[in-house]
C-alpha positions as CSV (number, residue, x, y, z in Angstrom):
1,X,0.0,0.0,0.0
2,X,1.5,3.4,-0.8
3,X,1.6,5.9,2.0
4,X,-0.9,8.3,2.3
5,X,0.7,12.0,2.3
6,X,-0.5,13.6,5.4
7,X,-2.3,16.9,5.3
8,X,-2.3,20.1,6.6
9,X,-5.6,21.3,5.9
10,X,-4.5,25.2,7.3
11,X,-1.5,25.4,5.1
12,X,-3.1,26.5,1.8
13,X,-6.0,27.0,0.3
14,X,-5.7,23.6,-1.9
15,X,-4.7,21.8,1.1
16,X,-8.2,22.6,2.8
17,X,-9.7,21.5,-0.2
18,X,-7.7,18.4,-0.8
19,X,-8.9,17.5,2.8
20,X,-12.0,17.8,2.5
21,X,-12.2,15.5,-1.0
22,X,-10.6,12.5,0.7
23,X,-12.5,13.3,3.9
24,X,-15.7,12.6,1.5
25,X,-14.4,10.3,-0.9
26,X,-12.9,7.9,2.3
27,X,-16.7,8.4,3.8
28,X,-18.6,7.1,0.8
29,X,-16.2,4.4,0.3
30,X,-14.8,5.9,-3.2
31,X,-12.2,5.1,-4.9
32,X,-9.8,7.3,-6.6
33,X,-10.7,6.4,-10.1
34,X,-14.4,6.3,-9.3
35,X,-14.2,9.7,-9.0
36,X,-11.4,10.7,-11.8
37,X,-14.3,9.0,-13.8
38,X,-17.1,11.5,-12.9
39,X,-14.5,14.6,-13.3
40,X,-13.2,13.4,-16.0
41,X,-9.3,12.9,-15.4
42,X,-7.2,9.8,-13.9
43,X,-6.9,8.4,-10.6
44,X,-3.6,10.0,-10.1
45,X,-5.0,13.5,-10.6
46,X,-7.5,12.8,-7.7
47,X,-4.9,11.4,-5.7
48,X,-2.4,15.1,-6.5
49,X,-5.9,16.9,-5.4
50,X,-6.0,15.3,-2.3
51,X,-2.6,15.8,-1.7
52,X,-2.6,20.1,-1.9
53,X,0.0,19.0,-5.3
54,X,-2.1,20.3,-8.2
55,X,-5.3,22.7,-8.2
56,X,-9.0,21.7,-9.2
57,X,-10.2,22.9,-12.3
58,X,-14.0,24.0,-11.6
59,X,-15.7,20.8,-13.4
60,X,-13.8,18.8,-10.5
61,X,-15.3,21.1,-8.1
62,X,-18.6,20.6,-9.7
63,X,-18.2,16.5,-9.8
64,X,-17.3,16.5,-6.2
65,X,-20.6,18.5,-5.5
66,X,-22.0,15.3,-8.0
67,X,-20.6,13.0,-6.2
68,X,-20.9,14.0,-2.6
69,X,-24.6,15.8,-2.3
70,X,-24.6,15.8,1.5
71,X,-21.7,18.8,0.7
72,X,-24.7,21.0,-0.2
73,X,-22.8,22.5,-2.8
74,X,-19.8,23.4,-1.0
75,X,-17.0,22.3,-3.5
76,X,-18.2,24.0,-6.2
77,X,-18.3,27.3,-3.4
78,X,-15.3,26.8,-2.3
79,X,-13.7,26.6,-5.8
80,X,-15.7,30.0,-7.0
81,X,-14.7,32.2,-4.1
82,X,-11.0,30.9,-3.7
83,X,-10.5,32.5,-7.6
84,X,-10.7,36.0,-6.0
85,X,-8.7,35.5,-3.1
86,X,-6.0,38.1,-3.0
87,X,-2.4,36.7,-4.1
88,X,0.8,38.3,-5.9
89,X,0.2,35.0,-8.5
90,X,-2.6,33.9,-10.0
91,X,-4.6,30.8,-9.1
92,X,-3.7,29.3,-12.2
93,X,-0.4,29.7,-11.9
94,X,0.4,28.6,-8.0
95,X,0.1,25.2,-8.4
96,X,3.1,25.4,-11.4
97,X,5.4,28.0,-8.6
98,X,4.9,25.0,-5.8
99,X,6.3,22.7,-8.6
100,X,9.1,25.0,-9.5
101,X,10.3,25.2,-5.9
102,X,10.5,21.6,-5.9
103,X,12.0,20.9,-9.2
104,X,15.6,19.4,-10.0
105,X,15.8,20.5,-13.4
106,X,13.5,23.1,-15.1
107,X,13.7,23.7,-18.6
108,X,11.7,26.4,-20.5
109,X,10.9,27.2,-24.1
110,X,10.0,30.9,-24.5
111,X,9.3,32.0,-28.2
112,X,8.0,36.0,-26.8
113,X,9.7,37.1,-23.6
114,X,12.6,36.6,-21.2
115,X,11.2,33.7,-19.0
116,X,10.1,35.2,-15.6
117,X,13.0,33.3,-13.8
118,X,15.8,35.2,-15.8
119,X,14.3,38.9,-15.8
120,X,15.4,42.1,-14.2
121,X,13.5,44.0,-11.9
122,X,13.3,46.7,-14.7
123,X,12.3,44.1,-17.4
124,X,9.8,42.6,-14.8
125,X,7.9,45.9,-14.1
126,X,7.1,46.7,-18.0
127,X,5.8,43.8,-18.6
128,X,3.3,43.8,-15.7
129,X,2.9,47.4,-16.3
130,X,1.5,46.8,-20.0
131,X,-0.9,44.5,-18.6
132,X,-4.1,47.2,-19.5
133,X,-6.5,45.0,-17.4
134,X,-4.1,43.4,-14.9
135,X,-5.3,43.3,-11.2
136,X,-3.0,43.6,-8.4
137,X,-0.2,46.0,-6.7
138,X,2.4,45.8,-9.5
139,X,5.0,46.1,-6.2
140,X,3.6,42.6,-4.9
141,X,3.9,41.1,-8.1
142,X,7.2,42.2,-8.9
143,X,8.1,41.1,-5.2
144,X,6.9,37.3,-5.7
145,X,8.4,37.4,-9.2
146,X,11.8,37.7,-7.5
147,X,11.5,35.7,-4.9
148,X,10.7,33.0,-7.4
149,X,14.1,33.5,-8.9
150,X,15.3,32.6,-5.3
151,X,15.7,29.0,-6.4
152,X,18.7,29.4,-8.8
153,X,20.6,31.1,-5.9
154,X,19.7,28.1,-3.1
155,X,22.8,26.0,-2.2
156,X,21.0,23.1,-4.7
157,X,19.9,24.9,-7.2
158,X,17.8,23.1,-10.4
159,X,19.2,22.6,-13.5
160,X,17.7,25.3,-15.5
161,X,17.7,24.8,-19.5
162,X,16.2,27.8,-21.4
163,X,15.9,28.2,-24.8
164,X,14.7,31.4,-26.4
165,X,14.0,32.5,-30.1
166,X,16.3,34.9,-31.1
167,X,13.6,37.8,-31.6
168,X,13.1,37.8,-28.2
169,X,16.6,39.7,-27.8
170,X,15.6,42.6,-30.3
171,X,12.0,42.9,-28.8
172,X,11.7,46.0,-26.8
173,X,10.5,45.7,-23.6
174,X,10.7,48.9,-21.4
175,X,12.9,50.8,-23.7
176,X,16.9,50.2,-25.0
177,X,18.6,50.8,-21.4
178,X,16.0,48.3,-19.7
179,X,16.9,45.9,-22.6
180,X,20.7,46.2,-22.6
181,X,20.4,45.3,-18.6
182,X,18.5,42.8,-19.2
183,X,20.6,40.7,-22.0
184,X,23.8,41.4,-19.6
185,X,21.9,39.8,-16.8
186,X,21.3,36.9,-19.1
187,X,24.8,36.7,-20.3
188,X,25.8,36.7,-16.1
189,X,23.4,34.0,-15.5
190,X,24.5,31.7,-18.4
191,X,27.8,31.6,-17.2
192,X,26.7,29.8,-13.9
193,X,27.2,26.2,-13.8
194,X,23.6,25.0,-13.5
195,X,22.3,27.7,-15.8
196,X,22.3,26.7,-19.9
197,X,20.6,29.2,-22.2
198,X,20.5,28.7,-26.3
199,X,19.2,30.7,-28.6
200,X,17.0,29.5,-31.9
201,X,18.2,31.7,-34.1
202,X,15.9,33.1,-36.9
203,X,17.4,31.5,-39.7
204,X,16.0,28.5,-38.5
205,X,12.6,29.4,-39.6
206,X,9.5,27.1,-39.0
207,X,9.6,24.6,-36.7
208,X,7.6,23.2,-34.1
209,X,6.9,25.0,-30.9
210,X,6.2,28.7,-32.0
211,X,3.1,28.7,-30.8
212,X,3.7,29.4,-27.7
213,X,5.7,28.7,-24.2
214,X,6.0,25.9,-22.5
215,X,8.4,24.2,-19.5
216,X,8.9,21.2,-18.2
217,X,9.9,20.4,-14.9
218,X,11.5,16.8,-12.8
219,X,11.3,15.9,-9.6
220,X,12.7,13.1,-8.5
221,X,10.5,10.4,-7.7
222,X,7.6,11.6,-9.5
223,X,6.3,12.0,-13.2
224,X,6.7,15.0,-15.3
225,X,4.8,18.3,-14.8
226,X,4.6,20.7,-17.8
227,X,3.5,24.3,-17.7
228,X,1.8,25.6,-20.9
229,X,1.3,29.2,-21.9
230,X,-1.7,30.8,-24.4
231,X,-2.5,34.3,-25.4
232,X,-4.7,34.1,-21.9
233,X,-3.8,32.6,-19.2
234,X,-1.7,29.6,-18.4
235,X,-1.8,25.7,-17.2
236,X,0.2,23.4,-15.8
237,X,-0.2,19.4,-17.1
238,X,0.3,16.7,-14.5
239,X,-0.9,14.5,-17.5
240,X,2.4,11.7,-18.2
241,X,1.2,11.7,-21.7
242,X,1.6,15.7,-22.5
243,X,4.1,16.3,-20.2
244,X,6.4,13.9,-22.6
245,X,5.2,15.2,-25.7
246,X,6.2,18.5,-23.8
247,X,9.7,17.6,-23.2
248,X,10.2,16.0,-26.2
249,X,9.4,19.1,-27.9
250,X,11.8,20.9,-25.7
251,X,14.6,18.7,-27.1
252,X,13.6,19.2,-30.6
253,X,13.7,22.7,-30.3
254,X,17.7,22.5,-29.1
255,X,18.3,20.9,-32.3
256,X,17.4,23.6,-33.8
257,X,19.5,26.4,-31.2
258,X,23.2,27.8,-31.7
259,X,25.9,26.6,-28.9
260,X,26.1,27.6,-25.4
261,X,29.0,29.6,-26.3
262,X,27.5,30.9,-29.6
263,X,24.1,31.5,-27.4
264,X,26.3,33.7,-25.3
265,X,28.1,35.6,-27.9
266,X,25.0,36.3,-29.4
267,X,23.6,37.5,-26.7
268,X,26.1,39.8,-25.6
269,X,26.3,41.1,-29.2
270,X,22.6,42.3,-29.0
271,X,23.1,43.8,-25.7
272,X,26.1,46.2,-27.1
273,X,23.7,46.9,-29.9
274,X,20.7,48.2,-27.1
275,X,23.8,49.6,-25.1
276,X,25.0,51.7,-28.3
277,X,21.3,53.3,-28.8
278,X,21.7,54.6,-24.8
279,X,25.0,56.6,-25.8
280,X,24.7,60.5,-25.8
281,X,23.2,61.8,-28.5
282,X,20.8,58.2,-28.6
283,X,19.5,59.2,-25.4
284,X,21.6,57.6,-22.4
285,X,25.1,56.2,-21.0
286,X,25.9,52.6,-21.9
287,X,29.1,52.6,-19.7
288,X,28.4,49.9,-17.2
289,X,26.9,47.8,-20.4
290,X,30.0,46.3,-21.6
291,X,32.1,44.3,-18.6
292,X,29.7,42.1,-16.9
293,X,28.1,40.8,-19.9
294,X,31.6,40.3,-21.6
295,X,33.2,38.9,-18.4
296,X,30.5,36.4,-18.6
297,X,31.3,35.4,-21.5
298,X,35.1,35.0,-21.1
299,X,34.0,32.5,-18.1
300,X,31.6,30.9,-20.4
301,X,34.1,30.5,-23.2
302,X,37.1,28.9,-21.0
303,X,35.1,26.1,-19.9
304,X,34.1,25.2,-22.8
């Protein structure tokens, strides 16, 4: 028999709610995949729910309230007014920062942006400033944003992999100086051990995964998690079966991105050219642009 993860109904939100599924589904005498079948979704879904590891979607909200009518409704209560509880992330994107926290190796695909783990504070704040009907104190999110990067600097840091398409280094987000900052802080971060970013460069033109983002994260012990990004809102995909197509994606993709060392190069080439439009008479300084991005790569290039 596998042992039951014990809960802590007060710790979170999906906690409490995870309780109180197994607390029902133990008291009719239901089985995990009795009840995946009424959501629908597999018995190990149910079993993450239960466990505070992944959050409901409503239709397993409303199949509890199916399932369990002595509830009166509750689930499907419960589920409703937790969406507007306060928070600095979104409910659809909690259950994806608990994975990250947990992860051993992360790897991202981002075809738009500079993936939330690698930006500056100054890239961070346009973005969430250009959201035109974002909710929230920009402050707070900008806080949890950074203290999501807090992993990379732990003592056992993941294994991050990031791959980006090249236009994402000549898209302007917050103007040239926020851009130069923010390709020398990528430049700095790629020459840390656990770090690897490639980019896809544009003469690679189609190829699978432009759609949109996506990453995949391991941890030990357990099966895949995949986080998947759309024009609205994101997911994250506990399912085994898209979590692999997911990272097999992600390694298709590399096939198509320059070296480490060329990624690098790159990169600090494009960050001279945002650096050059900041000189006087362009509008800025770019003095400080030049030696952390190029030190970087030196360190980059001498262990390779």
């Amino acid at each position: 028999m596998p042992k039951i993860r014990e809960l802590d109904p007060g710790a979170s939100p999906l906690h409490f709610f995870g309780a109180e599924v197994r607390q029902a589904r133990a008291a009719a005498g239901m089985t995990l995949a009795a009840l995946g079948a009424l959501v629908p979704c597999d018995a190990s879904t149910v079993s993450r729910v239960e466990a505070g590891l992944a959050e409901p979607a409503e239709r397993f909200a409303a199949a509890c309230d199916e399932a369990f009518p002595q509830m009166n409704g509750w689930f499907t209560r419960f589920w409703a007014g937790s969406q507007r509880w306060a928070g600095p992330h979104p409910p659809w994107f909690r259950d994806w920062v608990a994975i990250e926290q947990r992860a051993g190796e992360i790897r991202w695909w981002e075809p738009l942006l500079i993936p939330g783990l690698l930006q500056t504070p100054s890239y961070a704040r346009a973005i969430f400033a250009s959201w035109r009907r974002g909710d929230g104190d920009i402050d707070a999110k900008l806080a949890a944003r950074l203290a999501r990067q807090g992993i990379l600097d732990r003592d056992d840091p993941p294994d991050l992999r990031v791959l980006l398409e090249e236009p994402v280094l000549h898209s302007c987000v917050g103007g040239a100086a926020v851009m130069a900052a923010q390709l020398e802080h990528l430049a700095v971060l790629g020459a840390r051990p656990n770090v690897t970013i490639q980019v896809v460069p544009a003469a690679a033109g189609a190829y699978a995964g432009r759609s949109g983002a996506f990453a995949v994260a391991t941890i030990a012990g357990e099966p895949q998690a995949a986080y998947l990004e759309t024009g609205v809102r994101g997911m994250t995909v506990l399912e085994a079966g898209l979590a692999g197509q997911a990272a097999t994606m992600f390694d298709d993709l590399r096939d198509e991105a320059l070296s480490r060392t060329r990624s690098l190069e790159l990169i600090t080439e494009v960050a001279h050219e945002w650096a050059h439009q900041t000189m006087p008479g362009n509008g800025g300084n770019p003095a400080a642009a030049e030696p952390t991005a190029a030190a970087a790569l030196r360190s980059v290039a001498a262990r390779a």
